[in-house]
C-alpha positions in Angstrom: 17.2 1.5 -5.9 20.4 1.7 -3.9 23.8 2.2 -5.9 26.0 1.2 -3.2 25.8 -0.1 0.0 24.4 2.8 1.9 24.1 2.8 5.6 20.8 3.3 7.0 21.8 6.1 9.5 18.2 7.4 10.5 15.3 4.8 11.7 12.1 7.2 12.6 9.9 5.8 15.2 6.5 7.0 16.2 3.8 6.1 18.3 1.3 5.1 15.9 3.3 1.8 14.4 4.3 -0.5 16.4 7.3 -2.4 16.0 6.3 -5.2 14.2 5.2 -8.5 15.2 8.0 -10.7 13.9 10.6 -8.5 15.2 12.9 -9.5 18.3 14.7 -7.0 20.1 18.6 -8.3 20.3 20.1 -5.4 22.1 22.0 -1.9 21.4 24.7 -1.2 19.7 27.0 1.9 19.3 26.8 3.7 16.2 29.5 2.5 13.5 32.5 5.4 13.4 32.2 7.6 10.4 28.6 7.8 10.4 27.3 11.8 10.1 25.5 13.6 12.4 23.0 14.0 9.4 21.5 12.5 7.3 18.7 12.5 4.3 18.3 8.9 4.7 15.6 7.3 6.1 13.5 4.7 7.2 10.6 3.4 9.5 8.9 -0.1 10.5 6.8 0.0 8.1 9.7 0.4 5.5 12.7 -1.1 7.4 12.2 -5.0 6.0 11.6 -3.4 2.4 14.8 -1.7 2.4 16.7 -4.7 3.3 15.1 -6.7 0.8 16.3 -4.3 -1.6 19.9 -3.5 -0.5 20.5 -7.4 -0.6 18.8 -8.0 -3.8 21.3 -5.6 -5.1 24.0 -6.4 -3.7 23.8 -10.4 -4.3 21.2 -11.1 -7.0 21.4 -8.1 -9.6 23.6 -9.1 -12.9 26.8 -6.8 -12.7 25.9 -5.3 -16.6 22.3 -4.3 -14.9 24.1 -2.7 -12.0 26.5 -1.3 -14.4 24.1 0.4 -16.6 21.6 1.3 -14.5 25.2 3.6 -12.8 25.7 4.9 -15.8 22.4 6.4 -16.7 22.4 8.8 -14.0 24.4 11.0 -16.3 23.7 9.6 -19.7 21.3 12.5 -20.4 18.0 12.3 -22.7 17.5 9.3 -25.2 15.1 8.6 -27.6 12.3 5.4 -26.8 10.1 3.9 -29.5 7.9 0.8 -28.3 6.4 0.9 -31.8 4.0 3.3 -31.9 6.3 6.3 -32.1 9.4 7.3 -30.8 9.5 10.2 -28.0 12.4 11.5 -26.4 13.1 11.0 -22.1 15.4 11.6 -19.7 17.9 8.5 -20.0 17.7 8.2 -15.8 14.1 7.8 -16.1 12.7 5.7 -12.9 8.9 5.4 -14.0 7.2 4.3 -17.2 3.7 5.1 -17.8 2.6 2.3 -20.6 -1.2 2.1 -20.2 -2.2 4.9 -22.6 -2.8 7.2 -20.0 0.4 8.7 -20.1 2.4 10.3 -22.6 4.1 7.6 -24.0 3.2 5.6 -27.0 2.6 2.1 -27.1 0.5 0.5 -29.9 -2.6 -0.3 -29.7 -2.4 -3.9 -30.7 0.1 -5.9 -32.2 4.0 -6.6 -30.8 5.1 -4.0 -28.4 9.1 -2.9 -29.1 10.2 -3.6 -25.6 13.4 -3.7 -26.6 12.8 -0.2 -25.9 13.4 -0.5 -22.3 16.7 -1.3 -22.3 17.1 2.6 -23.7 16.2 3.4 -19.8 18.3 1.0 -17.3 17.0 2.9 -14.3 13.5 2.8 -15.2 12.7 0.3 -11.7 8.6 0.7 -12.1 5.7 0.6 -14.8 2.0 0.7 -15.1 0.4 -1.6 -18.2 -2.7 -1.9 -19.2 -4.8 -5.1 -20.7 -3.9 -8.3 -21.8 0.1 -9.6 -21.1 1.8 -8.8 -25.1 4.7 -10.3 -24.3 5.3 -8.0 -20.6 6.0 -10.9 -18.2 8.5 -11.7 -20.7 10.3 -8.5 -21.3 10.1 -7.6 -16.8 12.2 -11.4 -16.6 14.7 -10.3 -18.9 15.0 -6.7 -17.3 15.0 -7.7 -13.5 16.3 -4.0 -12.7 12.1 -3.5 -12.8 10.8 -4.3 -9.1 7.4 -2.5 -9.4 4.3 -3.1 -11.5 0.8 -1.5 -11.8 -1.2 -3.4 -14.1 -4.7 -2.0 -14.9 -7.6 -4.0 -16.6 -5.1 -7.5 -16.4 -6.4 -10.5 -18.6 -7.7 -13.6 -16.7 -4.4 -15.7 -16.4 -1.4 -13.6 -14.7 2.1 -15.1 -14.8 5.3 -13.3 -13.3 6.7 -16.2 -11.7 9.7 -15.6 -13.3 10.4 -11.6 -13.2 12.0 -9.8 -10.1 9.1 -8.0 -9.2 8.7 -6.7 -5.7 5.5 -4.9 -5.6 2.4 -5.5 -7.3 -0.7 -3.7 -8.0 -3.2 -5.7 -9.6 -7.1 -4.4 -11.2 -9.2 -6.3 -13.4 -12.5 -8.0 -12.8 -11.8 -10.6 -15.4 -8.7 -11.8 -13.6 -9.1 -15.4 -11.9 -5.0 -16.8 -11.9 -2.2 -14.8 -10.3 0.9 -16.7 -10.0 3.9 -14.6 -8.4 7.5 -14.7 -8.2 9.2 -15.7 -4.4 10.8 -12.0 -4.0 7.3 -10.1 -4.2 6.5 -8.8 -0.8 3.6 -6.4 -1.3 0.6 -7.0 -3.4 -2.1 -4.8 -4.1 -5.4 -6.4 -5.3 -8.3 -3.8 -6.7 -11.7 -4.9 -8.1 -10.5 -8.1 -8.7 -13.1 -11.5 -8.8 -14.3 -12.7 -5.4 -13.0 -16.6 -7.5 -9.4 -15.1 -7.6 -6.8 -17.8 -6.9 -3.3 -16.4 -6.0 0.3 -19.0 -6.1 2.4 -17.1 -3.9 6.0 -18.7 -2.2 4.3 -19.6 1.2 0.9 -19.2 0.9 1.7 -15.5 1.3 3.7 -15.6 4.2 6.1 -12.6 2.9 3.7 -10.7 1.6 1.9 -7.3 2.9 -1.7 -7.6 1.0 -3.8 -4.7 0.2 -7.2 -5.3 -1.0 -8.3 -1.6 -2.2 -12.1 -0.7 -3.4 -12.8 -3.1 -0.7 -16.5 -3.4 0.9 -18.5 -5.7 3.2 -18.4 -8.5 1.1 -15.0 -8.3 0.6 -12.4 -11.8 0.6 -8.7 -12.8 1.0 -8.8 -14.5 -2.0 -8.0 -18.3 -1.9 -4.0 -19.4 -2.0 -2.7 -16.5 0.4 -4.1 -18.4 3.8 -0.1 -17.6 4.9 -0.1 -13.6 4.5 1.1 -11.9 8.1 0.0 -8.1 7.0 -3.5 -7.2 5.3 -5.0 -3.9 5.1 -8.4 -3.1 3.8 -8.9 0.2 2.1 -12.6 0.8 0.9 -16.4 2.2 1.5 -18.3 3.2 4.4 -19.0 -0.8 6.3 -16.2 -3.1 6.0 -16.0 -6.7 7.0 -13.7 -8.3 9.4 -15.1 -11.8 8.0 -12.4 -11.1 5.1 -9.6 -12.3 7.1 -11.6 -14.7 9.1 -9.6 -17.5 8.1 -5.8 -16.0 8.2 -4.7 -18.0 11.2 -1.4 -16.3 10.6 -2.5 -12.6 10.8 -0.6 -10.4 13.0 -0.9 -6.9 11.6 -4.4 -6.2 10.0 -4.8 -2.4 9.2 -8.8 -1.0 8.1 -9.1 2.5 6.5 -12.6 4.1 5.4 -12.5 5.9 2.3 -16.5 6.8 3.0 -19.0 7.1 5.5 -20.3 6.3 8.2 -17.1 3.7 9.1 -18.4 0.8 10.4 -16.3 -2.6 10.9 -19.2 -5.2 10.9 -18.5 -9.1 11.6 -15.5 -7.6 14.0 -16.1 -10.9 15.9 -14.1 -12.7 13.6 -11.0 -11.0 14.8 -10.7 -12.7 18.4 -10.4 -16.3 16.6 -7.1 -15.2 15.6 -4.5 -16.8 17.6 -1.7 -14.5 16.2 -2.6 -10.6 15.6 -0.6 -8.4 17.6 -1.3 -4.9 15.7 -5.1 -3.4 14.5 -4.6 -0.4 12.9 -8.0 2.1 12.2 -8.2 4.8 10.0 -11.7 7.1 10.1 -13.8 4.9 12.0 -16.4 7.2 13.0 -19.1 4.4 12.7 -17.1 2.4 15.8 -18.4 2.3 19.3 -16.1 1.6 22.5 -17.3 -2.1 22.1 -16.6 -2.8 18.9 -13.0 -3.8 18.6 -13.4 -7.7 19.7 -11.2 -9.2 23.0 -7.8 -10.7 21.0 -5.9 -12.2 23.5 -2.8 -11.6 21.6 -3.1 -8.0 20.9 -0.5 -5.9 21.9 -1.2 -2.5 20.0 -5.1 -0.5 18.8 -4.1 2.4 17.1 -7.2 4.5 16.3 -7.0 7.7 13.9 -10.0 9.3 13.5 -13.1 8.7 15.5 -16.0 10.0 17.8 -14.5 11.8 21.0 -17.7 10.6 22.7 -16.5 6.6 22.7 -12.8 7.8 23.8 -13.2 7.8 28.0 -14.6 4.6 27.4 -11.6 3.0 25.0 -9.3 4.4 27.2 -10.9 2.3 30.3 -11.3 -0.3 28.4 -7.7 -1.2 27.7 -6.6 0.4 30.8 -3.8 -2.3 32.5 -4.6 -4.9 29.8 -0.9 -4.5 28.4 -2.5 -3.3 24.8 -1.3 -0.1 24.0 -3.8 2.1 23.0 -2.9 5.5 20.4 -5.6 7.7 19.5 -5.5 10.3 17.1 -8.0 13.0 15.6 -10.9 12.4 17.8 -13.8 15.1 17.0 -16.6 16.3 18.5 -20.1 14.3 17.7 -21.8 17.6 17.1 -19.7 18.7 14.6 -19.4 15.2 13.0 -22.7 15.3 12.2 -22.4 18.3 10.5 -18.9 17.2 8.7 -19.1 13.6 8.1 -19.3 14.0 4.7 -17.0 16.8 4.1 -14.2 16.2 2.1 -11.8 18.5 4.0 -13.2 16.7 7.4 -9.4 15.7 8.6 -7.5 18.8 7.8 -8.9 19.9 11.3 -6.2 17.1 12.3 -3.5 19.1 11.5 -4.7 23.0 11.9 -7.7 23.2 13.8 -8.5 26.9 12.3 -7.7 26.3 9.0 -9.2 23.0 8.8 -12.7 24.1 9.8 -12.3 27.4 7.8 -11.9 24.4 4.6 -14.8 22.6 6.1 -16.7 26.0 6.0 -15.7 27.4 2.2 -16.8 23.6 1.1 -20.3 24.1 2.8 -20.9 27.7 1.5 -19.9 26.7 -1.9 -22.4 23.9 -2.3 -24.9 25.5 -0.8 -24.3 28.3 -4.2 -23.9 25.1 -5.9 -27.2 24.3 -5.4 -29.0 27.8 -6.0 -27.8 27.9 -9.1 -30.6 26.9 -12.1 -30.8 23.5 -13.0 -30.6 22.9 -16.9 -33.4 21.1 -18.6 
């Protein structure tokens, strides 16, 4: 959370995002006088919308006391926070809260929670909860300094419409209402019901939607047909049917968490009229032929994968204006061997060190499995 109206004075561009689709290029202009040669600021695509988002919400909707006190906490040293289960002592500037029970601070286990108690930490911008709402969506629209929320095991009827929440992350399988406020602009939905129905400003249109734990079977669920930006983080097959029906798609971004890496259903892709970006992480299931023919795509960008399909990619999208960025492409023989090998990827980054990891993880399984089973 900015304190002042800082200057963005370093944008870092690589090759593997692309600038994004609903961006126009307006020009070049000189560098304001007085900015430094360096900096420790700084930003990317990816980022660049998020931090203006959150420079203007400071600067035009945050109450002066909040941006008051949350100034003043950064030297207010260590206070003492009771939410009615105990009180513990924390740093006064703290940014993060841990309330689920995981952490180490108290919360009781049933009964009125003291949120009062957050008003003890005026910098405190993010929390994780846990179970059903006891009077939370209350206490984050009173406290609108909180922009971030992780809520684990959520009851079936979510309401924040009225906090200033600009991040989500949402789990529960009993969950079948979200209703979200207009600033949100990321959600994260994990093992959530496929009957889910989301109220967003726009049908989604500002948000960037993750759908983690995701699988074949996996769906965009019903009331964010508007959402631009979806990425789906999950197993070893993965569905492009899940976005089948987001006409307004331009970035979609697909990363394997398992084995083998197969994008089934990719078909679906090509009846999007508007996706510019395909981002694909550990694909070693893919074959040349797999990504579909999308008229409007302008940049693949492919991160791990089977050097045996990359001749043929590369032909493929040869003079087709799609730019084409490949990364970490390994050989098929020692795939085979490494598929499932945790430390498969570190060979991305040191070749010799990487495969030395690959080889201690081998060894040890192998005396793993020598050793005598117990009855």
């Amino acid at each position: 959370m900015p304190t002042t109206g800082a200057l963005l004075t370093c944008l870092s561009i690589g090759s593997w995002h692309a600038v994004p689709p609903g961006f126009t290029w307006i020009g070049s202009l000189p560098v304001p006088e007085g900015v430094p040669a360096l900096s420790n600021r700084y930003s990317g695509w990816q980022s660049l919308a998020d931090d203006v988002v959150r420079q203007r919400r400071w600067d035009r909707e945050l109450p002066a006391a909040v941006k008051a006190a949350y100034r003043a906490a950064a030297t207010r040293g260590q206070v003492d926070v009771d939410f009615g289960a105990g009180a513990a002592t924390l740093g006064g500037a703290t940014p993060r809260l841990d309330l689920s029970g995981a952490g180490s601070m108290r919360v009781p286990t049933s009964g009125p929670v003291r949120w009062s108690a957050l008003d003890q930490l005026p910098r405190c911008t993010a929390l994780t909860w846990a179970g059903p709402d006891r009077g939370l969506a209350r206490a984050l629209a009173d406290r609108p300094i909180v922009s971030s929320l992780t809520w684990q095991d959520a009851p079936p009827v979510v309401n924040l419409t009225d906090t200033g929440l600009q991040h989500l992350s949402l789990a529960g399988a009993d969950v079948r209402e979200v209703r979200l406020p207009r600033g949100l602009h990321g959600l994260e939905l994990a093992a959530v019901d496929r009957g889910l129905a989301v109220y967003a400003a726009a049908d989604g249109r500002w948000l960037h939607l993750i759908l983690t734990g995701a699988d074949a079977e996996t769906t965009v669920p019903a009331g964010l047909q508007g959402v631009r930006e979806v990425a789906l983080d999950g197993g070893g097959t993965m569905s492009a049917a899940a976005v089948r029906e987001l006409k307004e798609l331009e970035s979609l971004r697909i990363q394997w968490r398992k084995p083998p890496g197969q994008l089934i259903d990719a078909a679906a892709l090509a009846g999007l009229p508007r996706l510019a970006v395909i981002e694909l992480v550990d694909g070693y299931g893919l074959d040349a032929d797999t990504p579909p023919d999308v008229t409007s795509l302008t940049q693949l960008s492919i991160s791990g994968l089977r050097r045996s399909i990359v001749p043929a990619l590369k032909a493929r999208y040869r003079g087709t204006g799609v730019r084409l960025v490949i990364e970490g492409a390994k050989p098929d023989t020692w795939l085979a061997a490494n598929l499932n090998n945790p430390f498969r990827d570190w060979v991305d980054d040191d070749a010799r060190g990487g495969a030395a990891a690959c080889k201690a993880y081998v060894s040890a399984v192998r005396a793993i499995d020598k050793l005598p089973q117990e009855p």
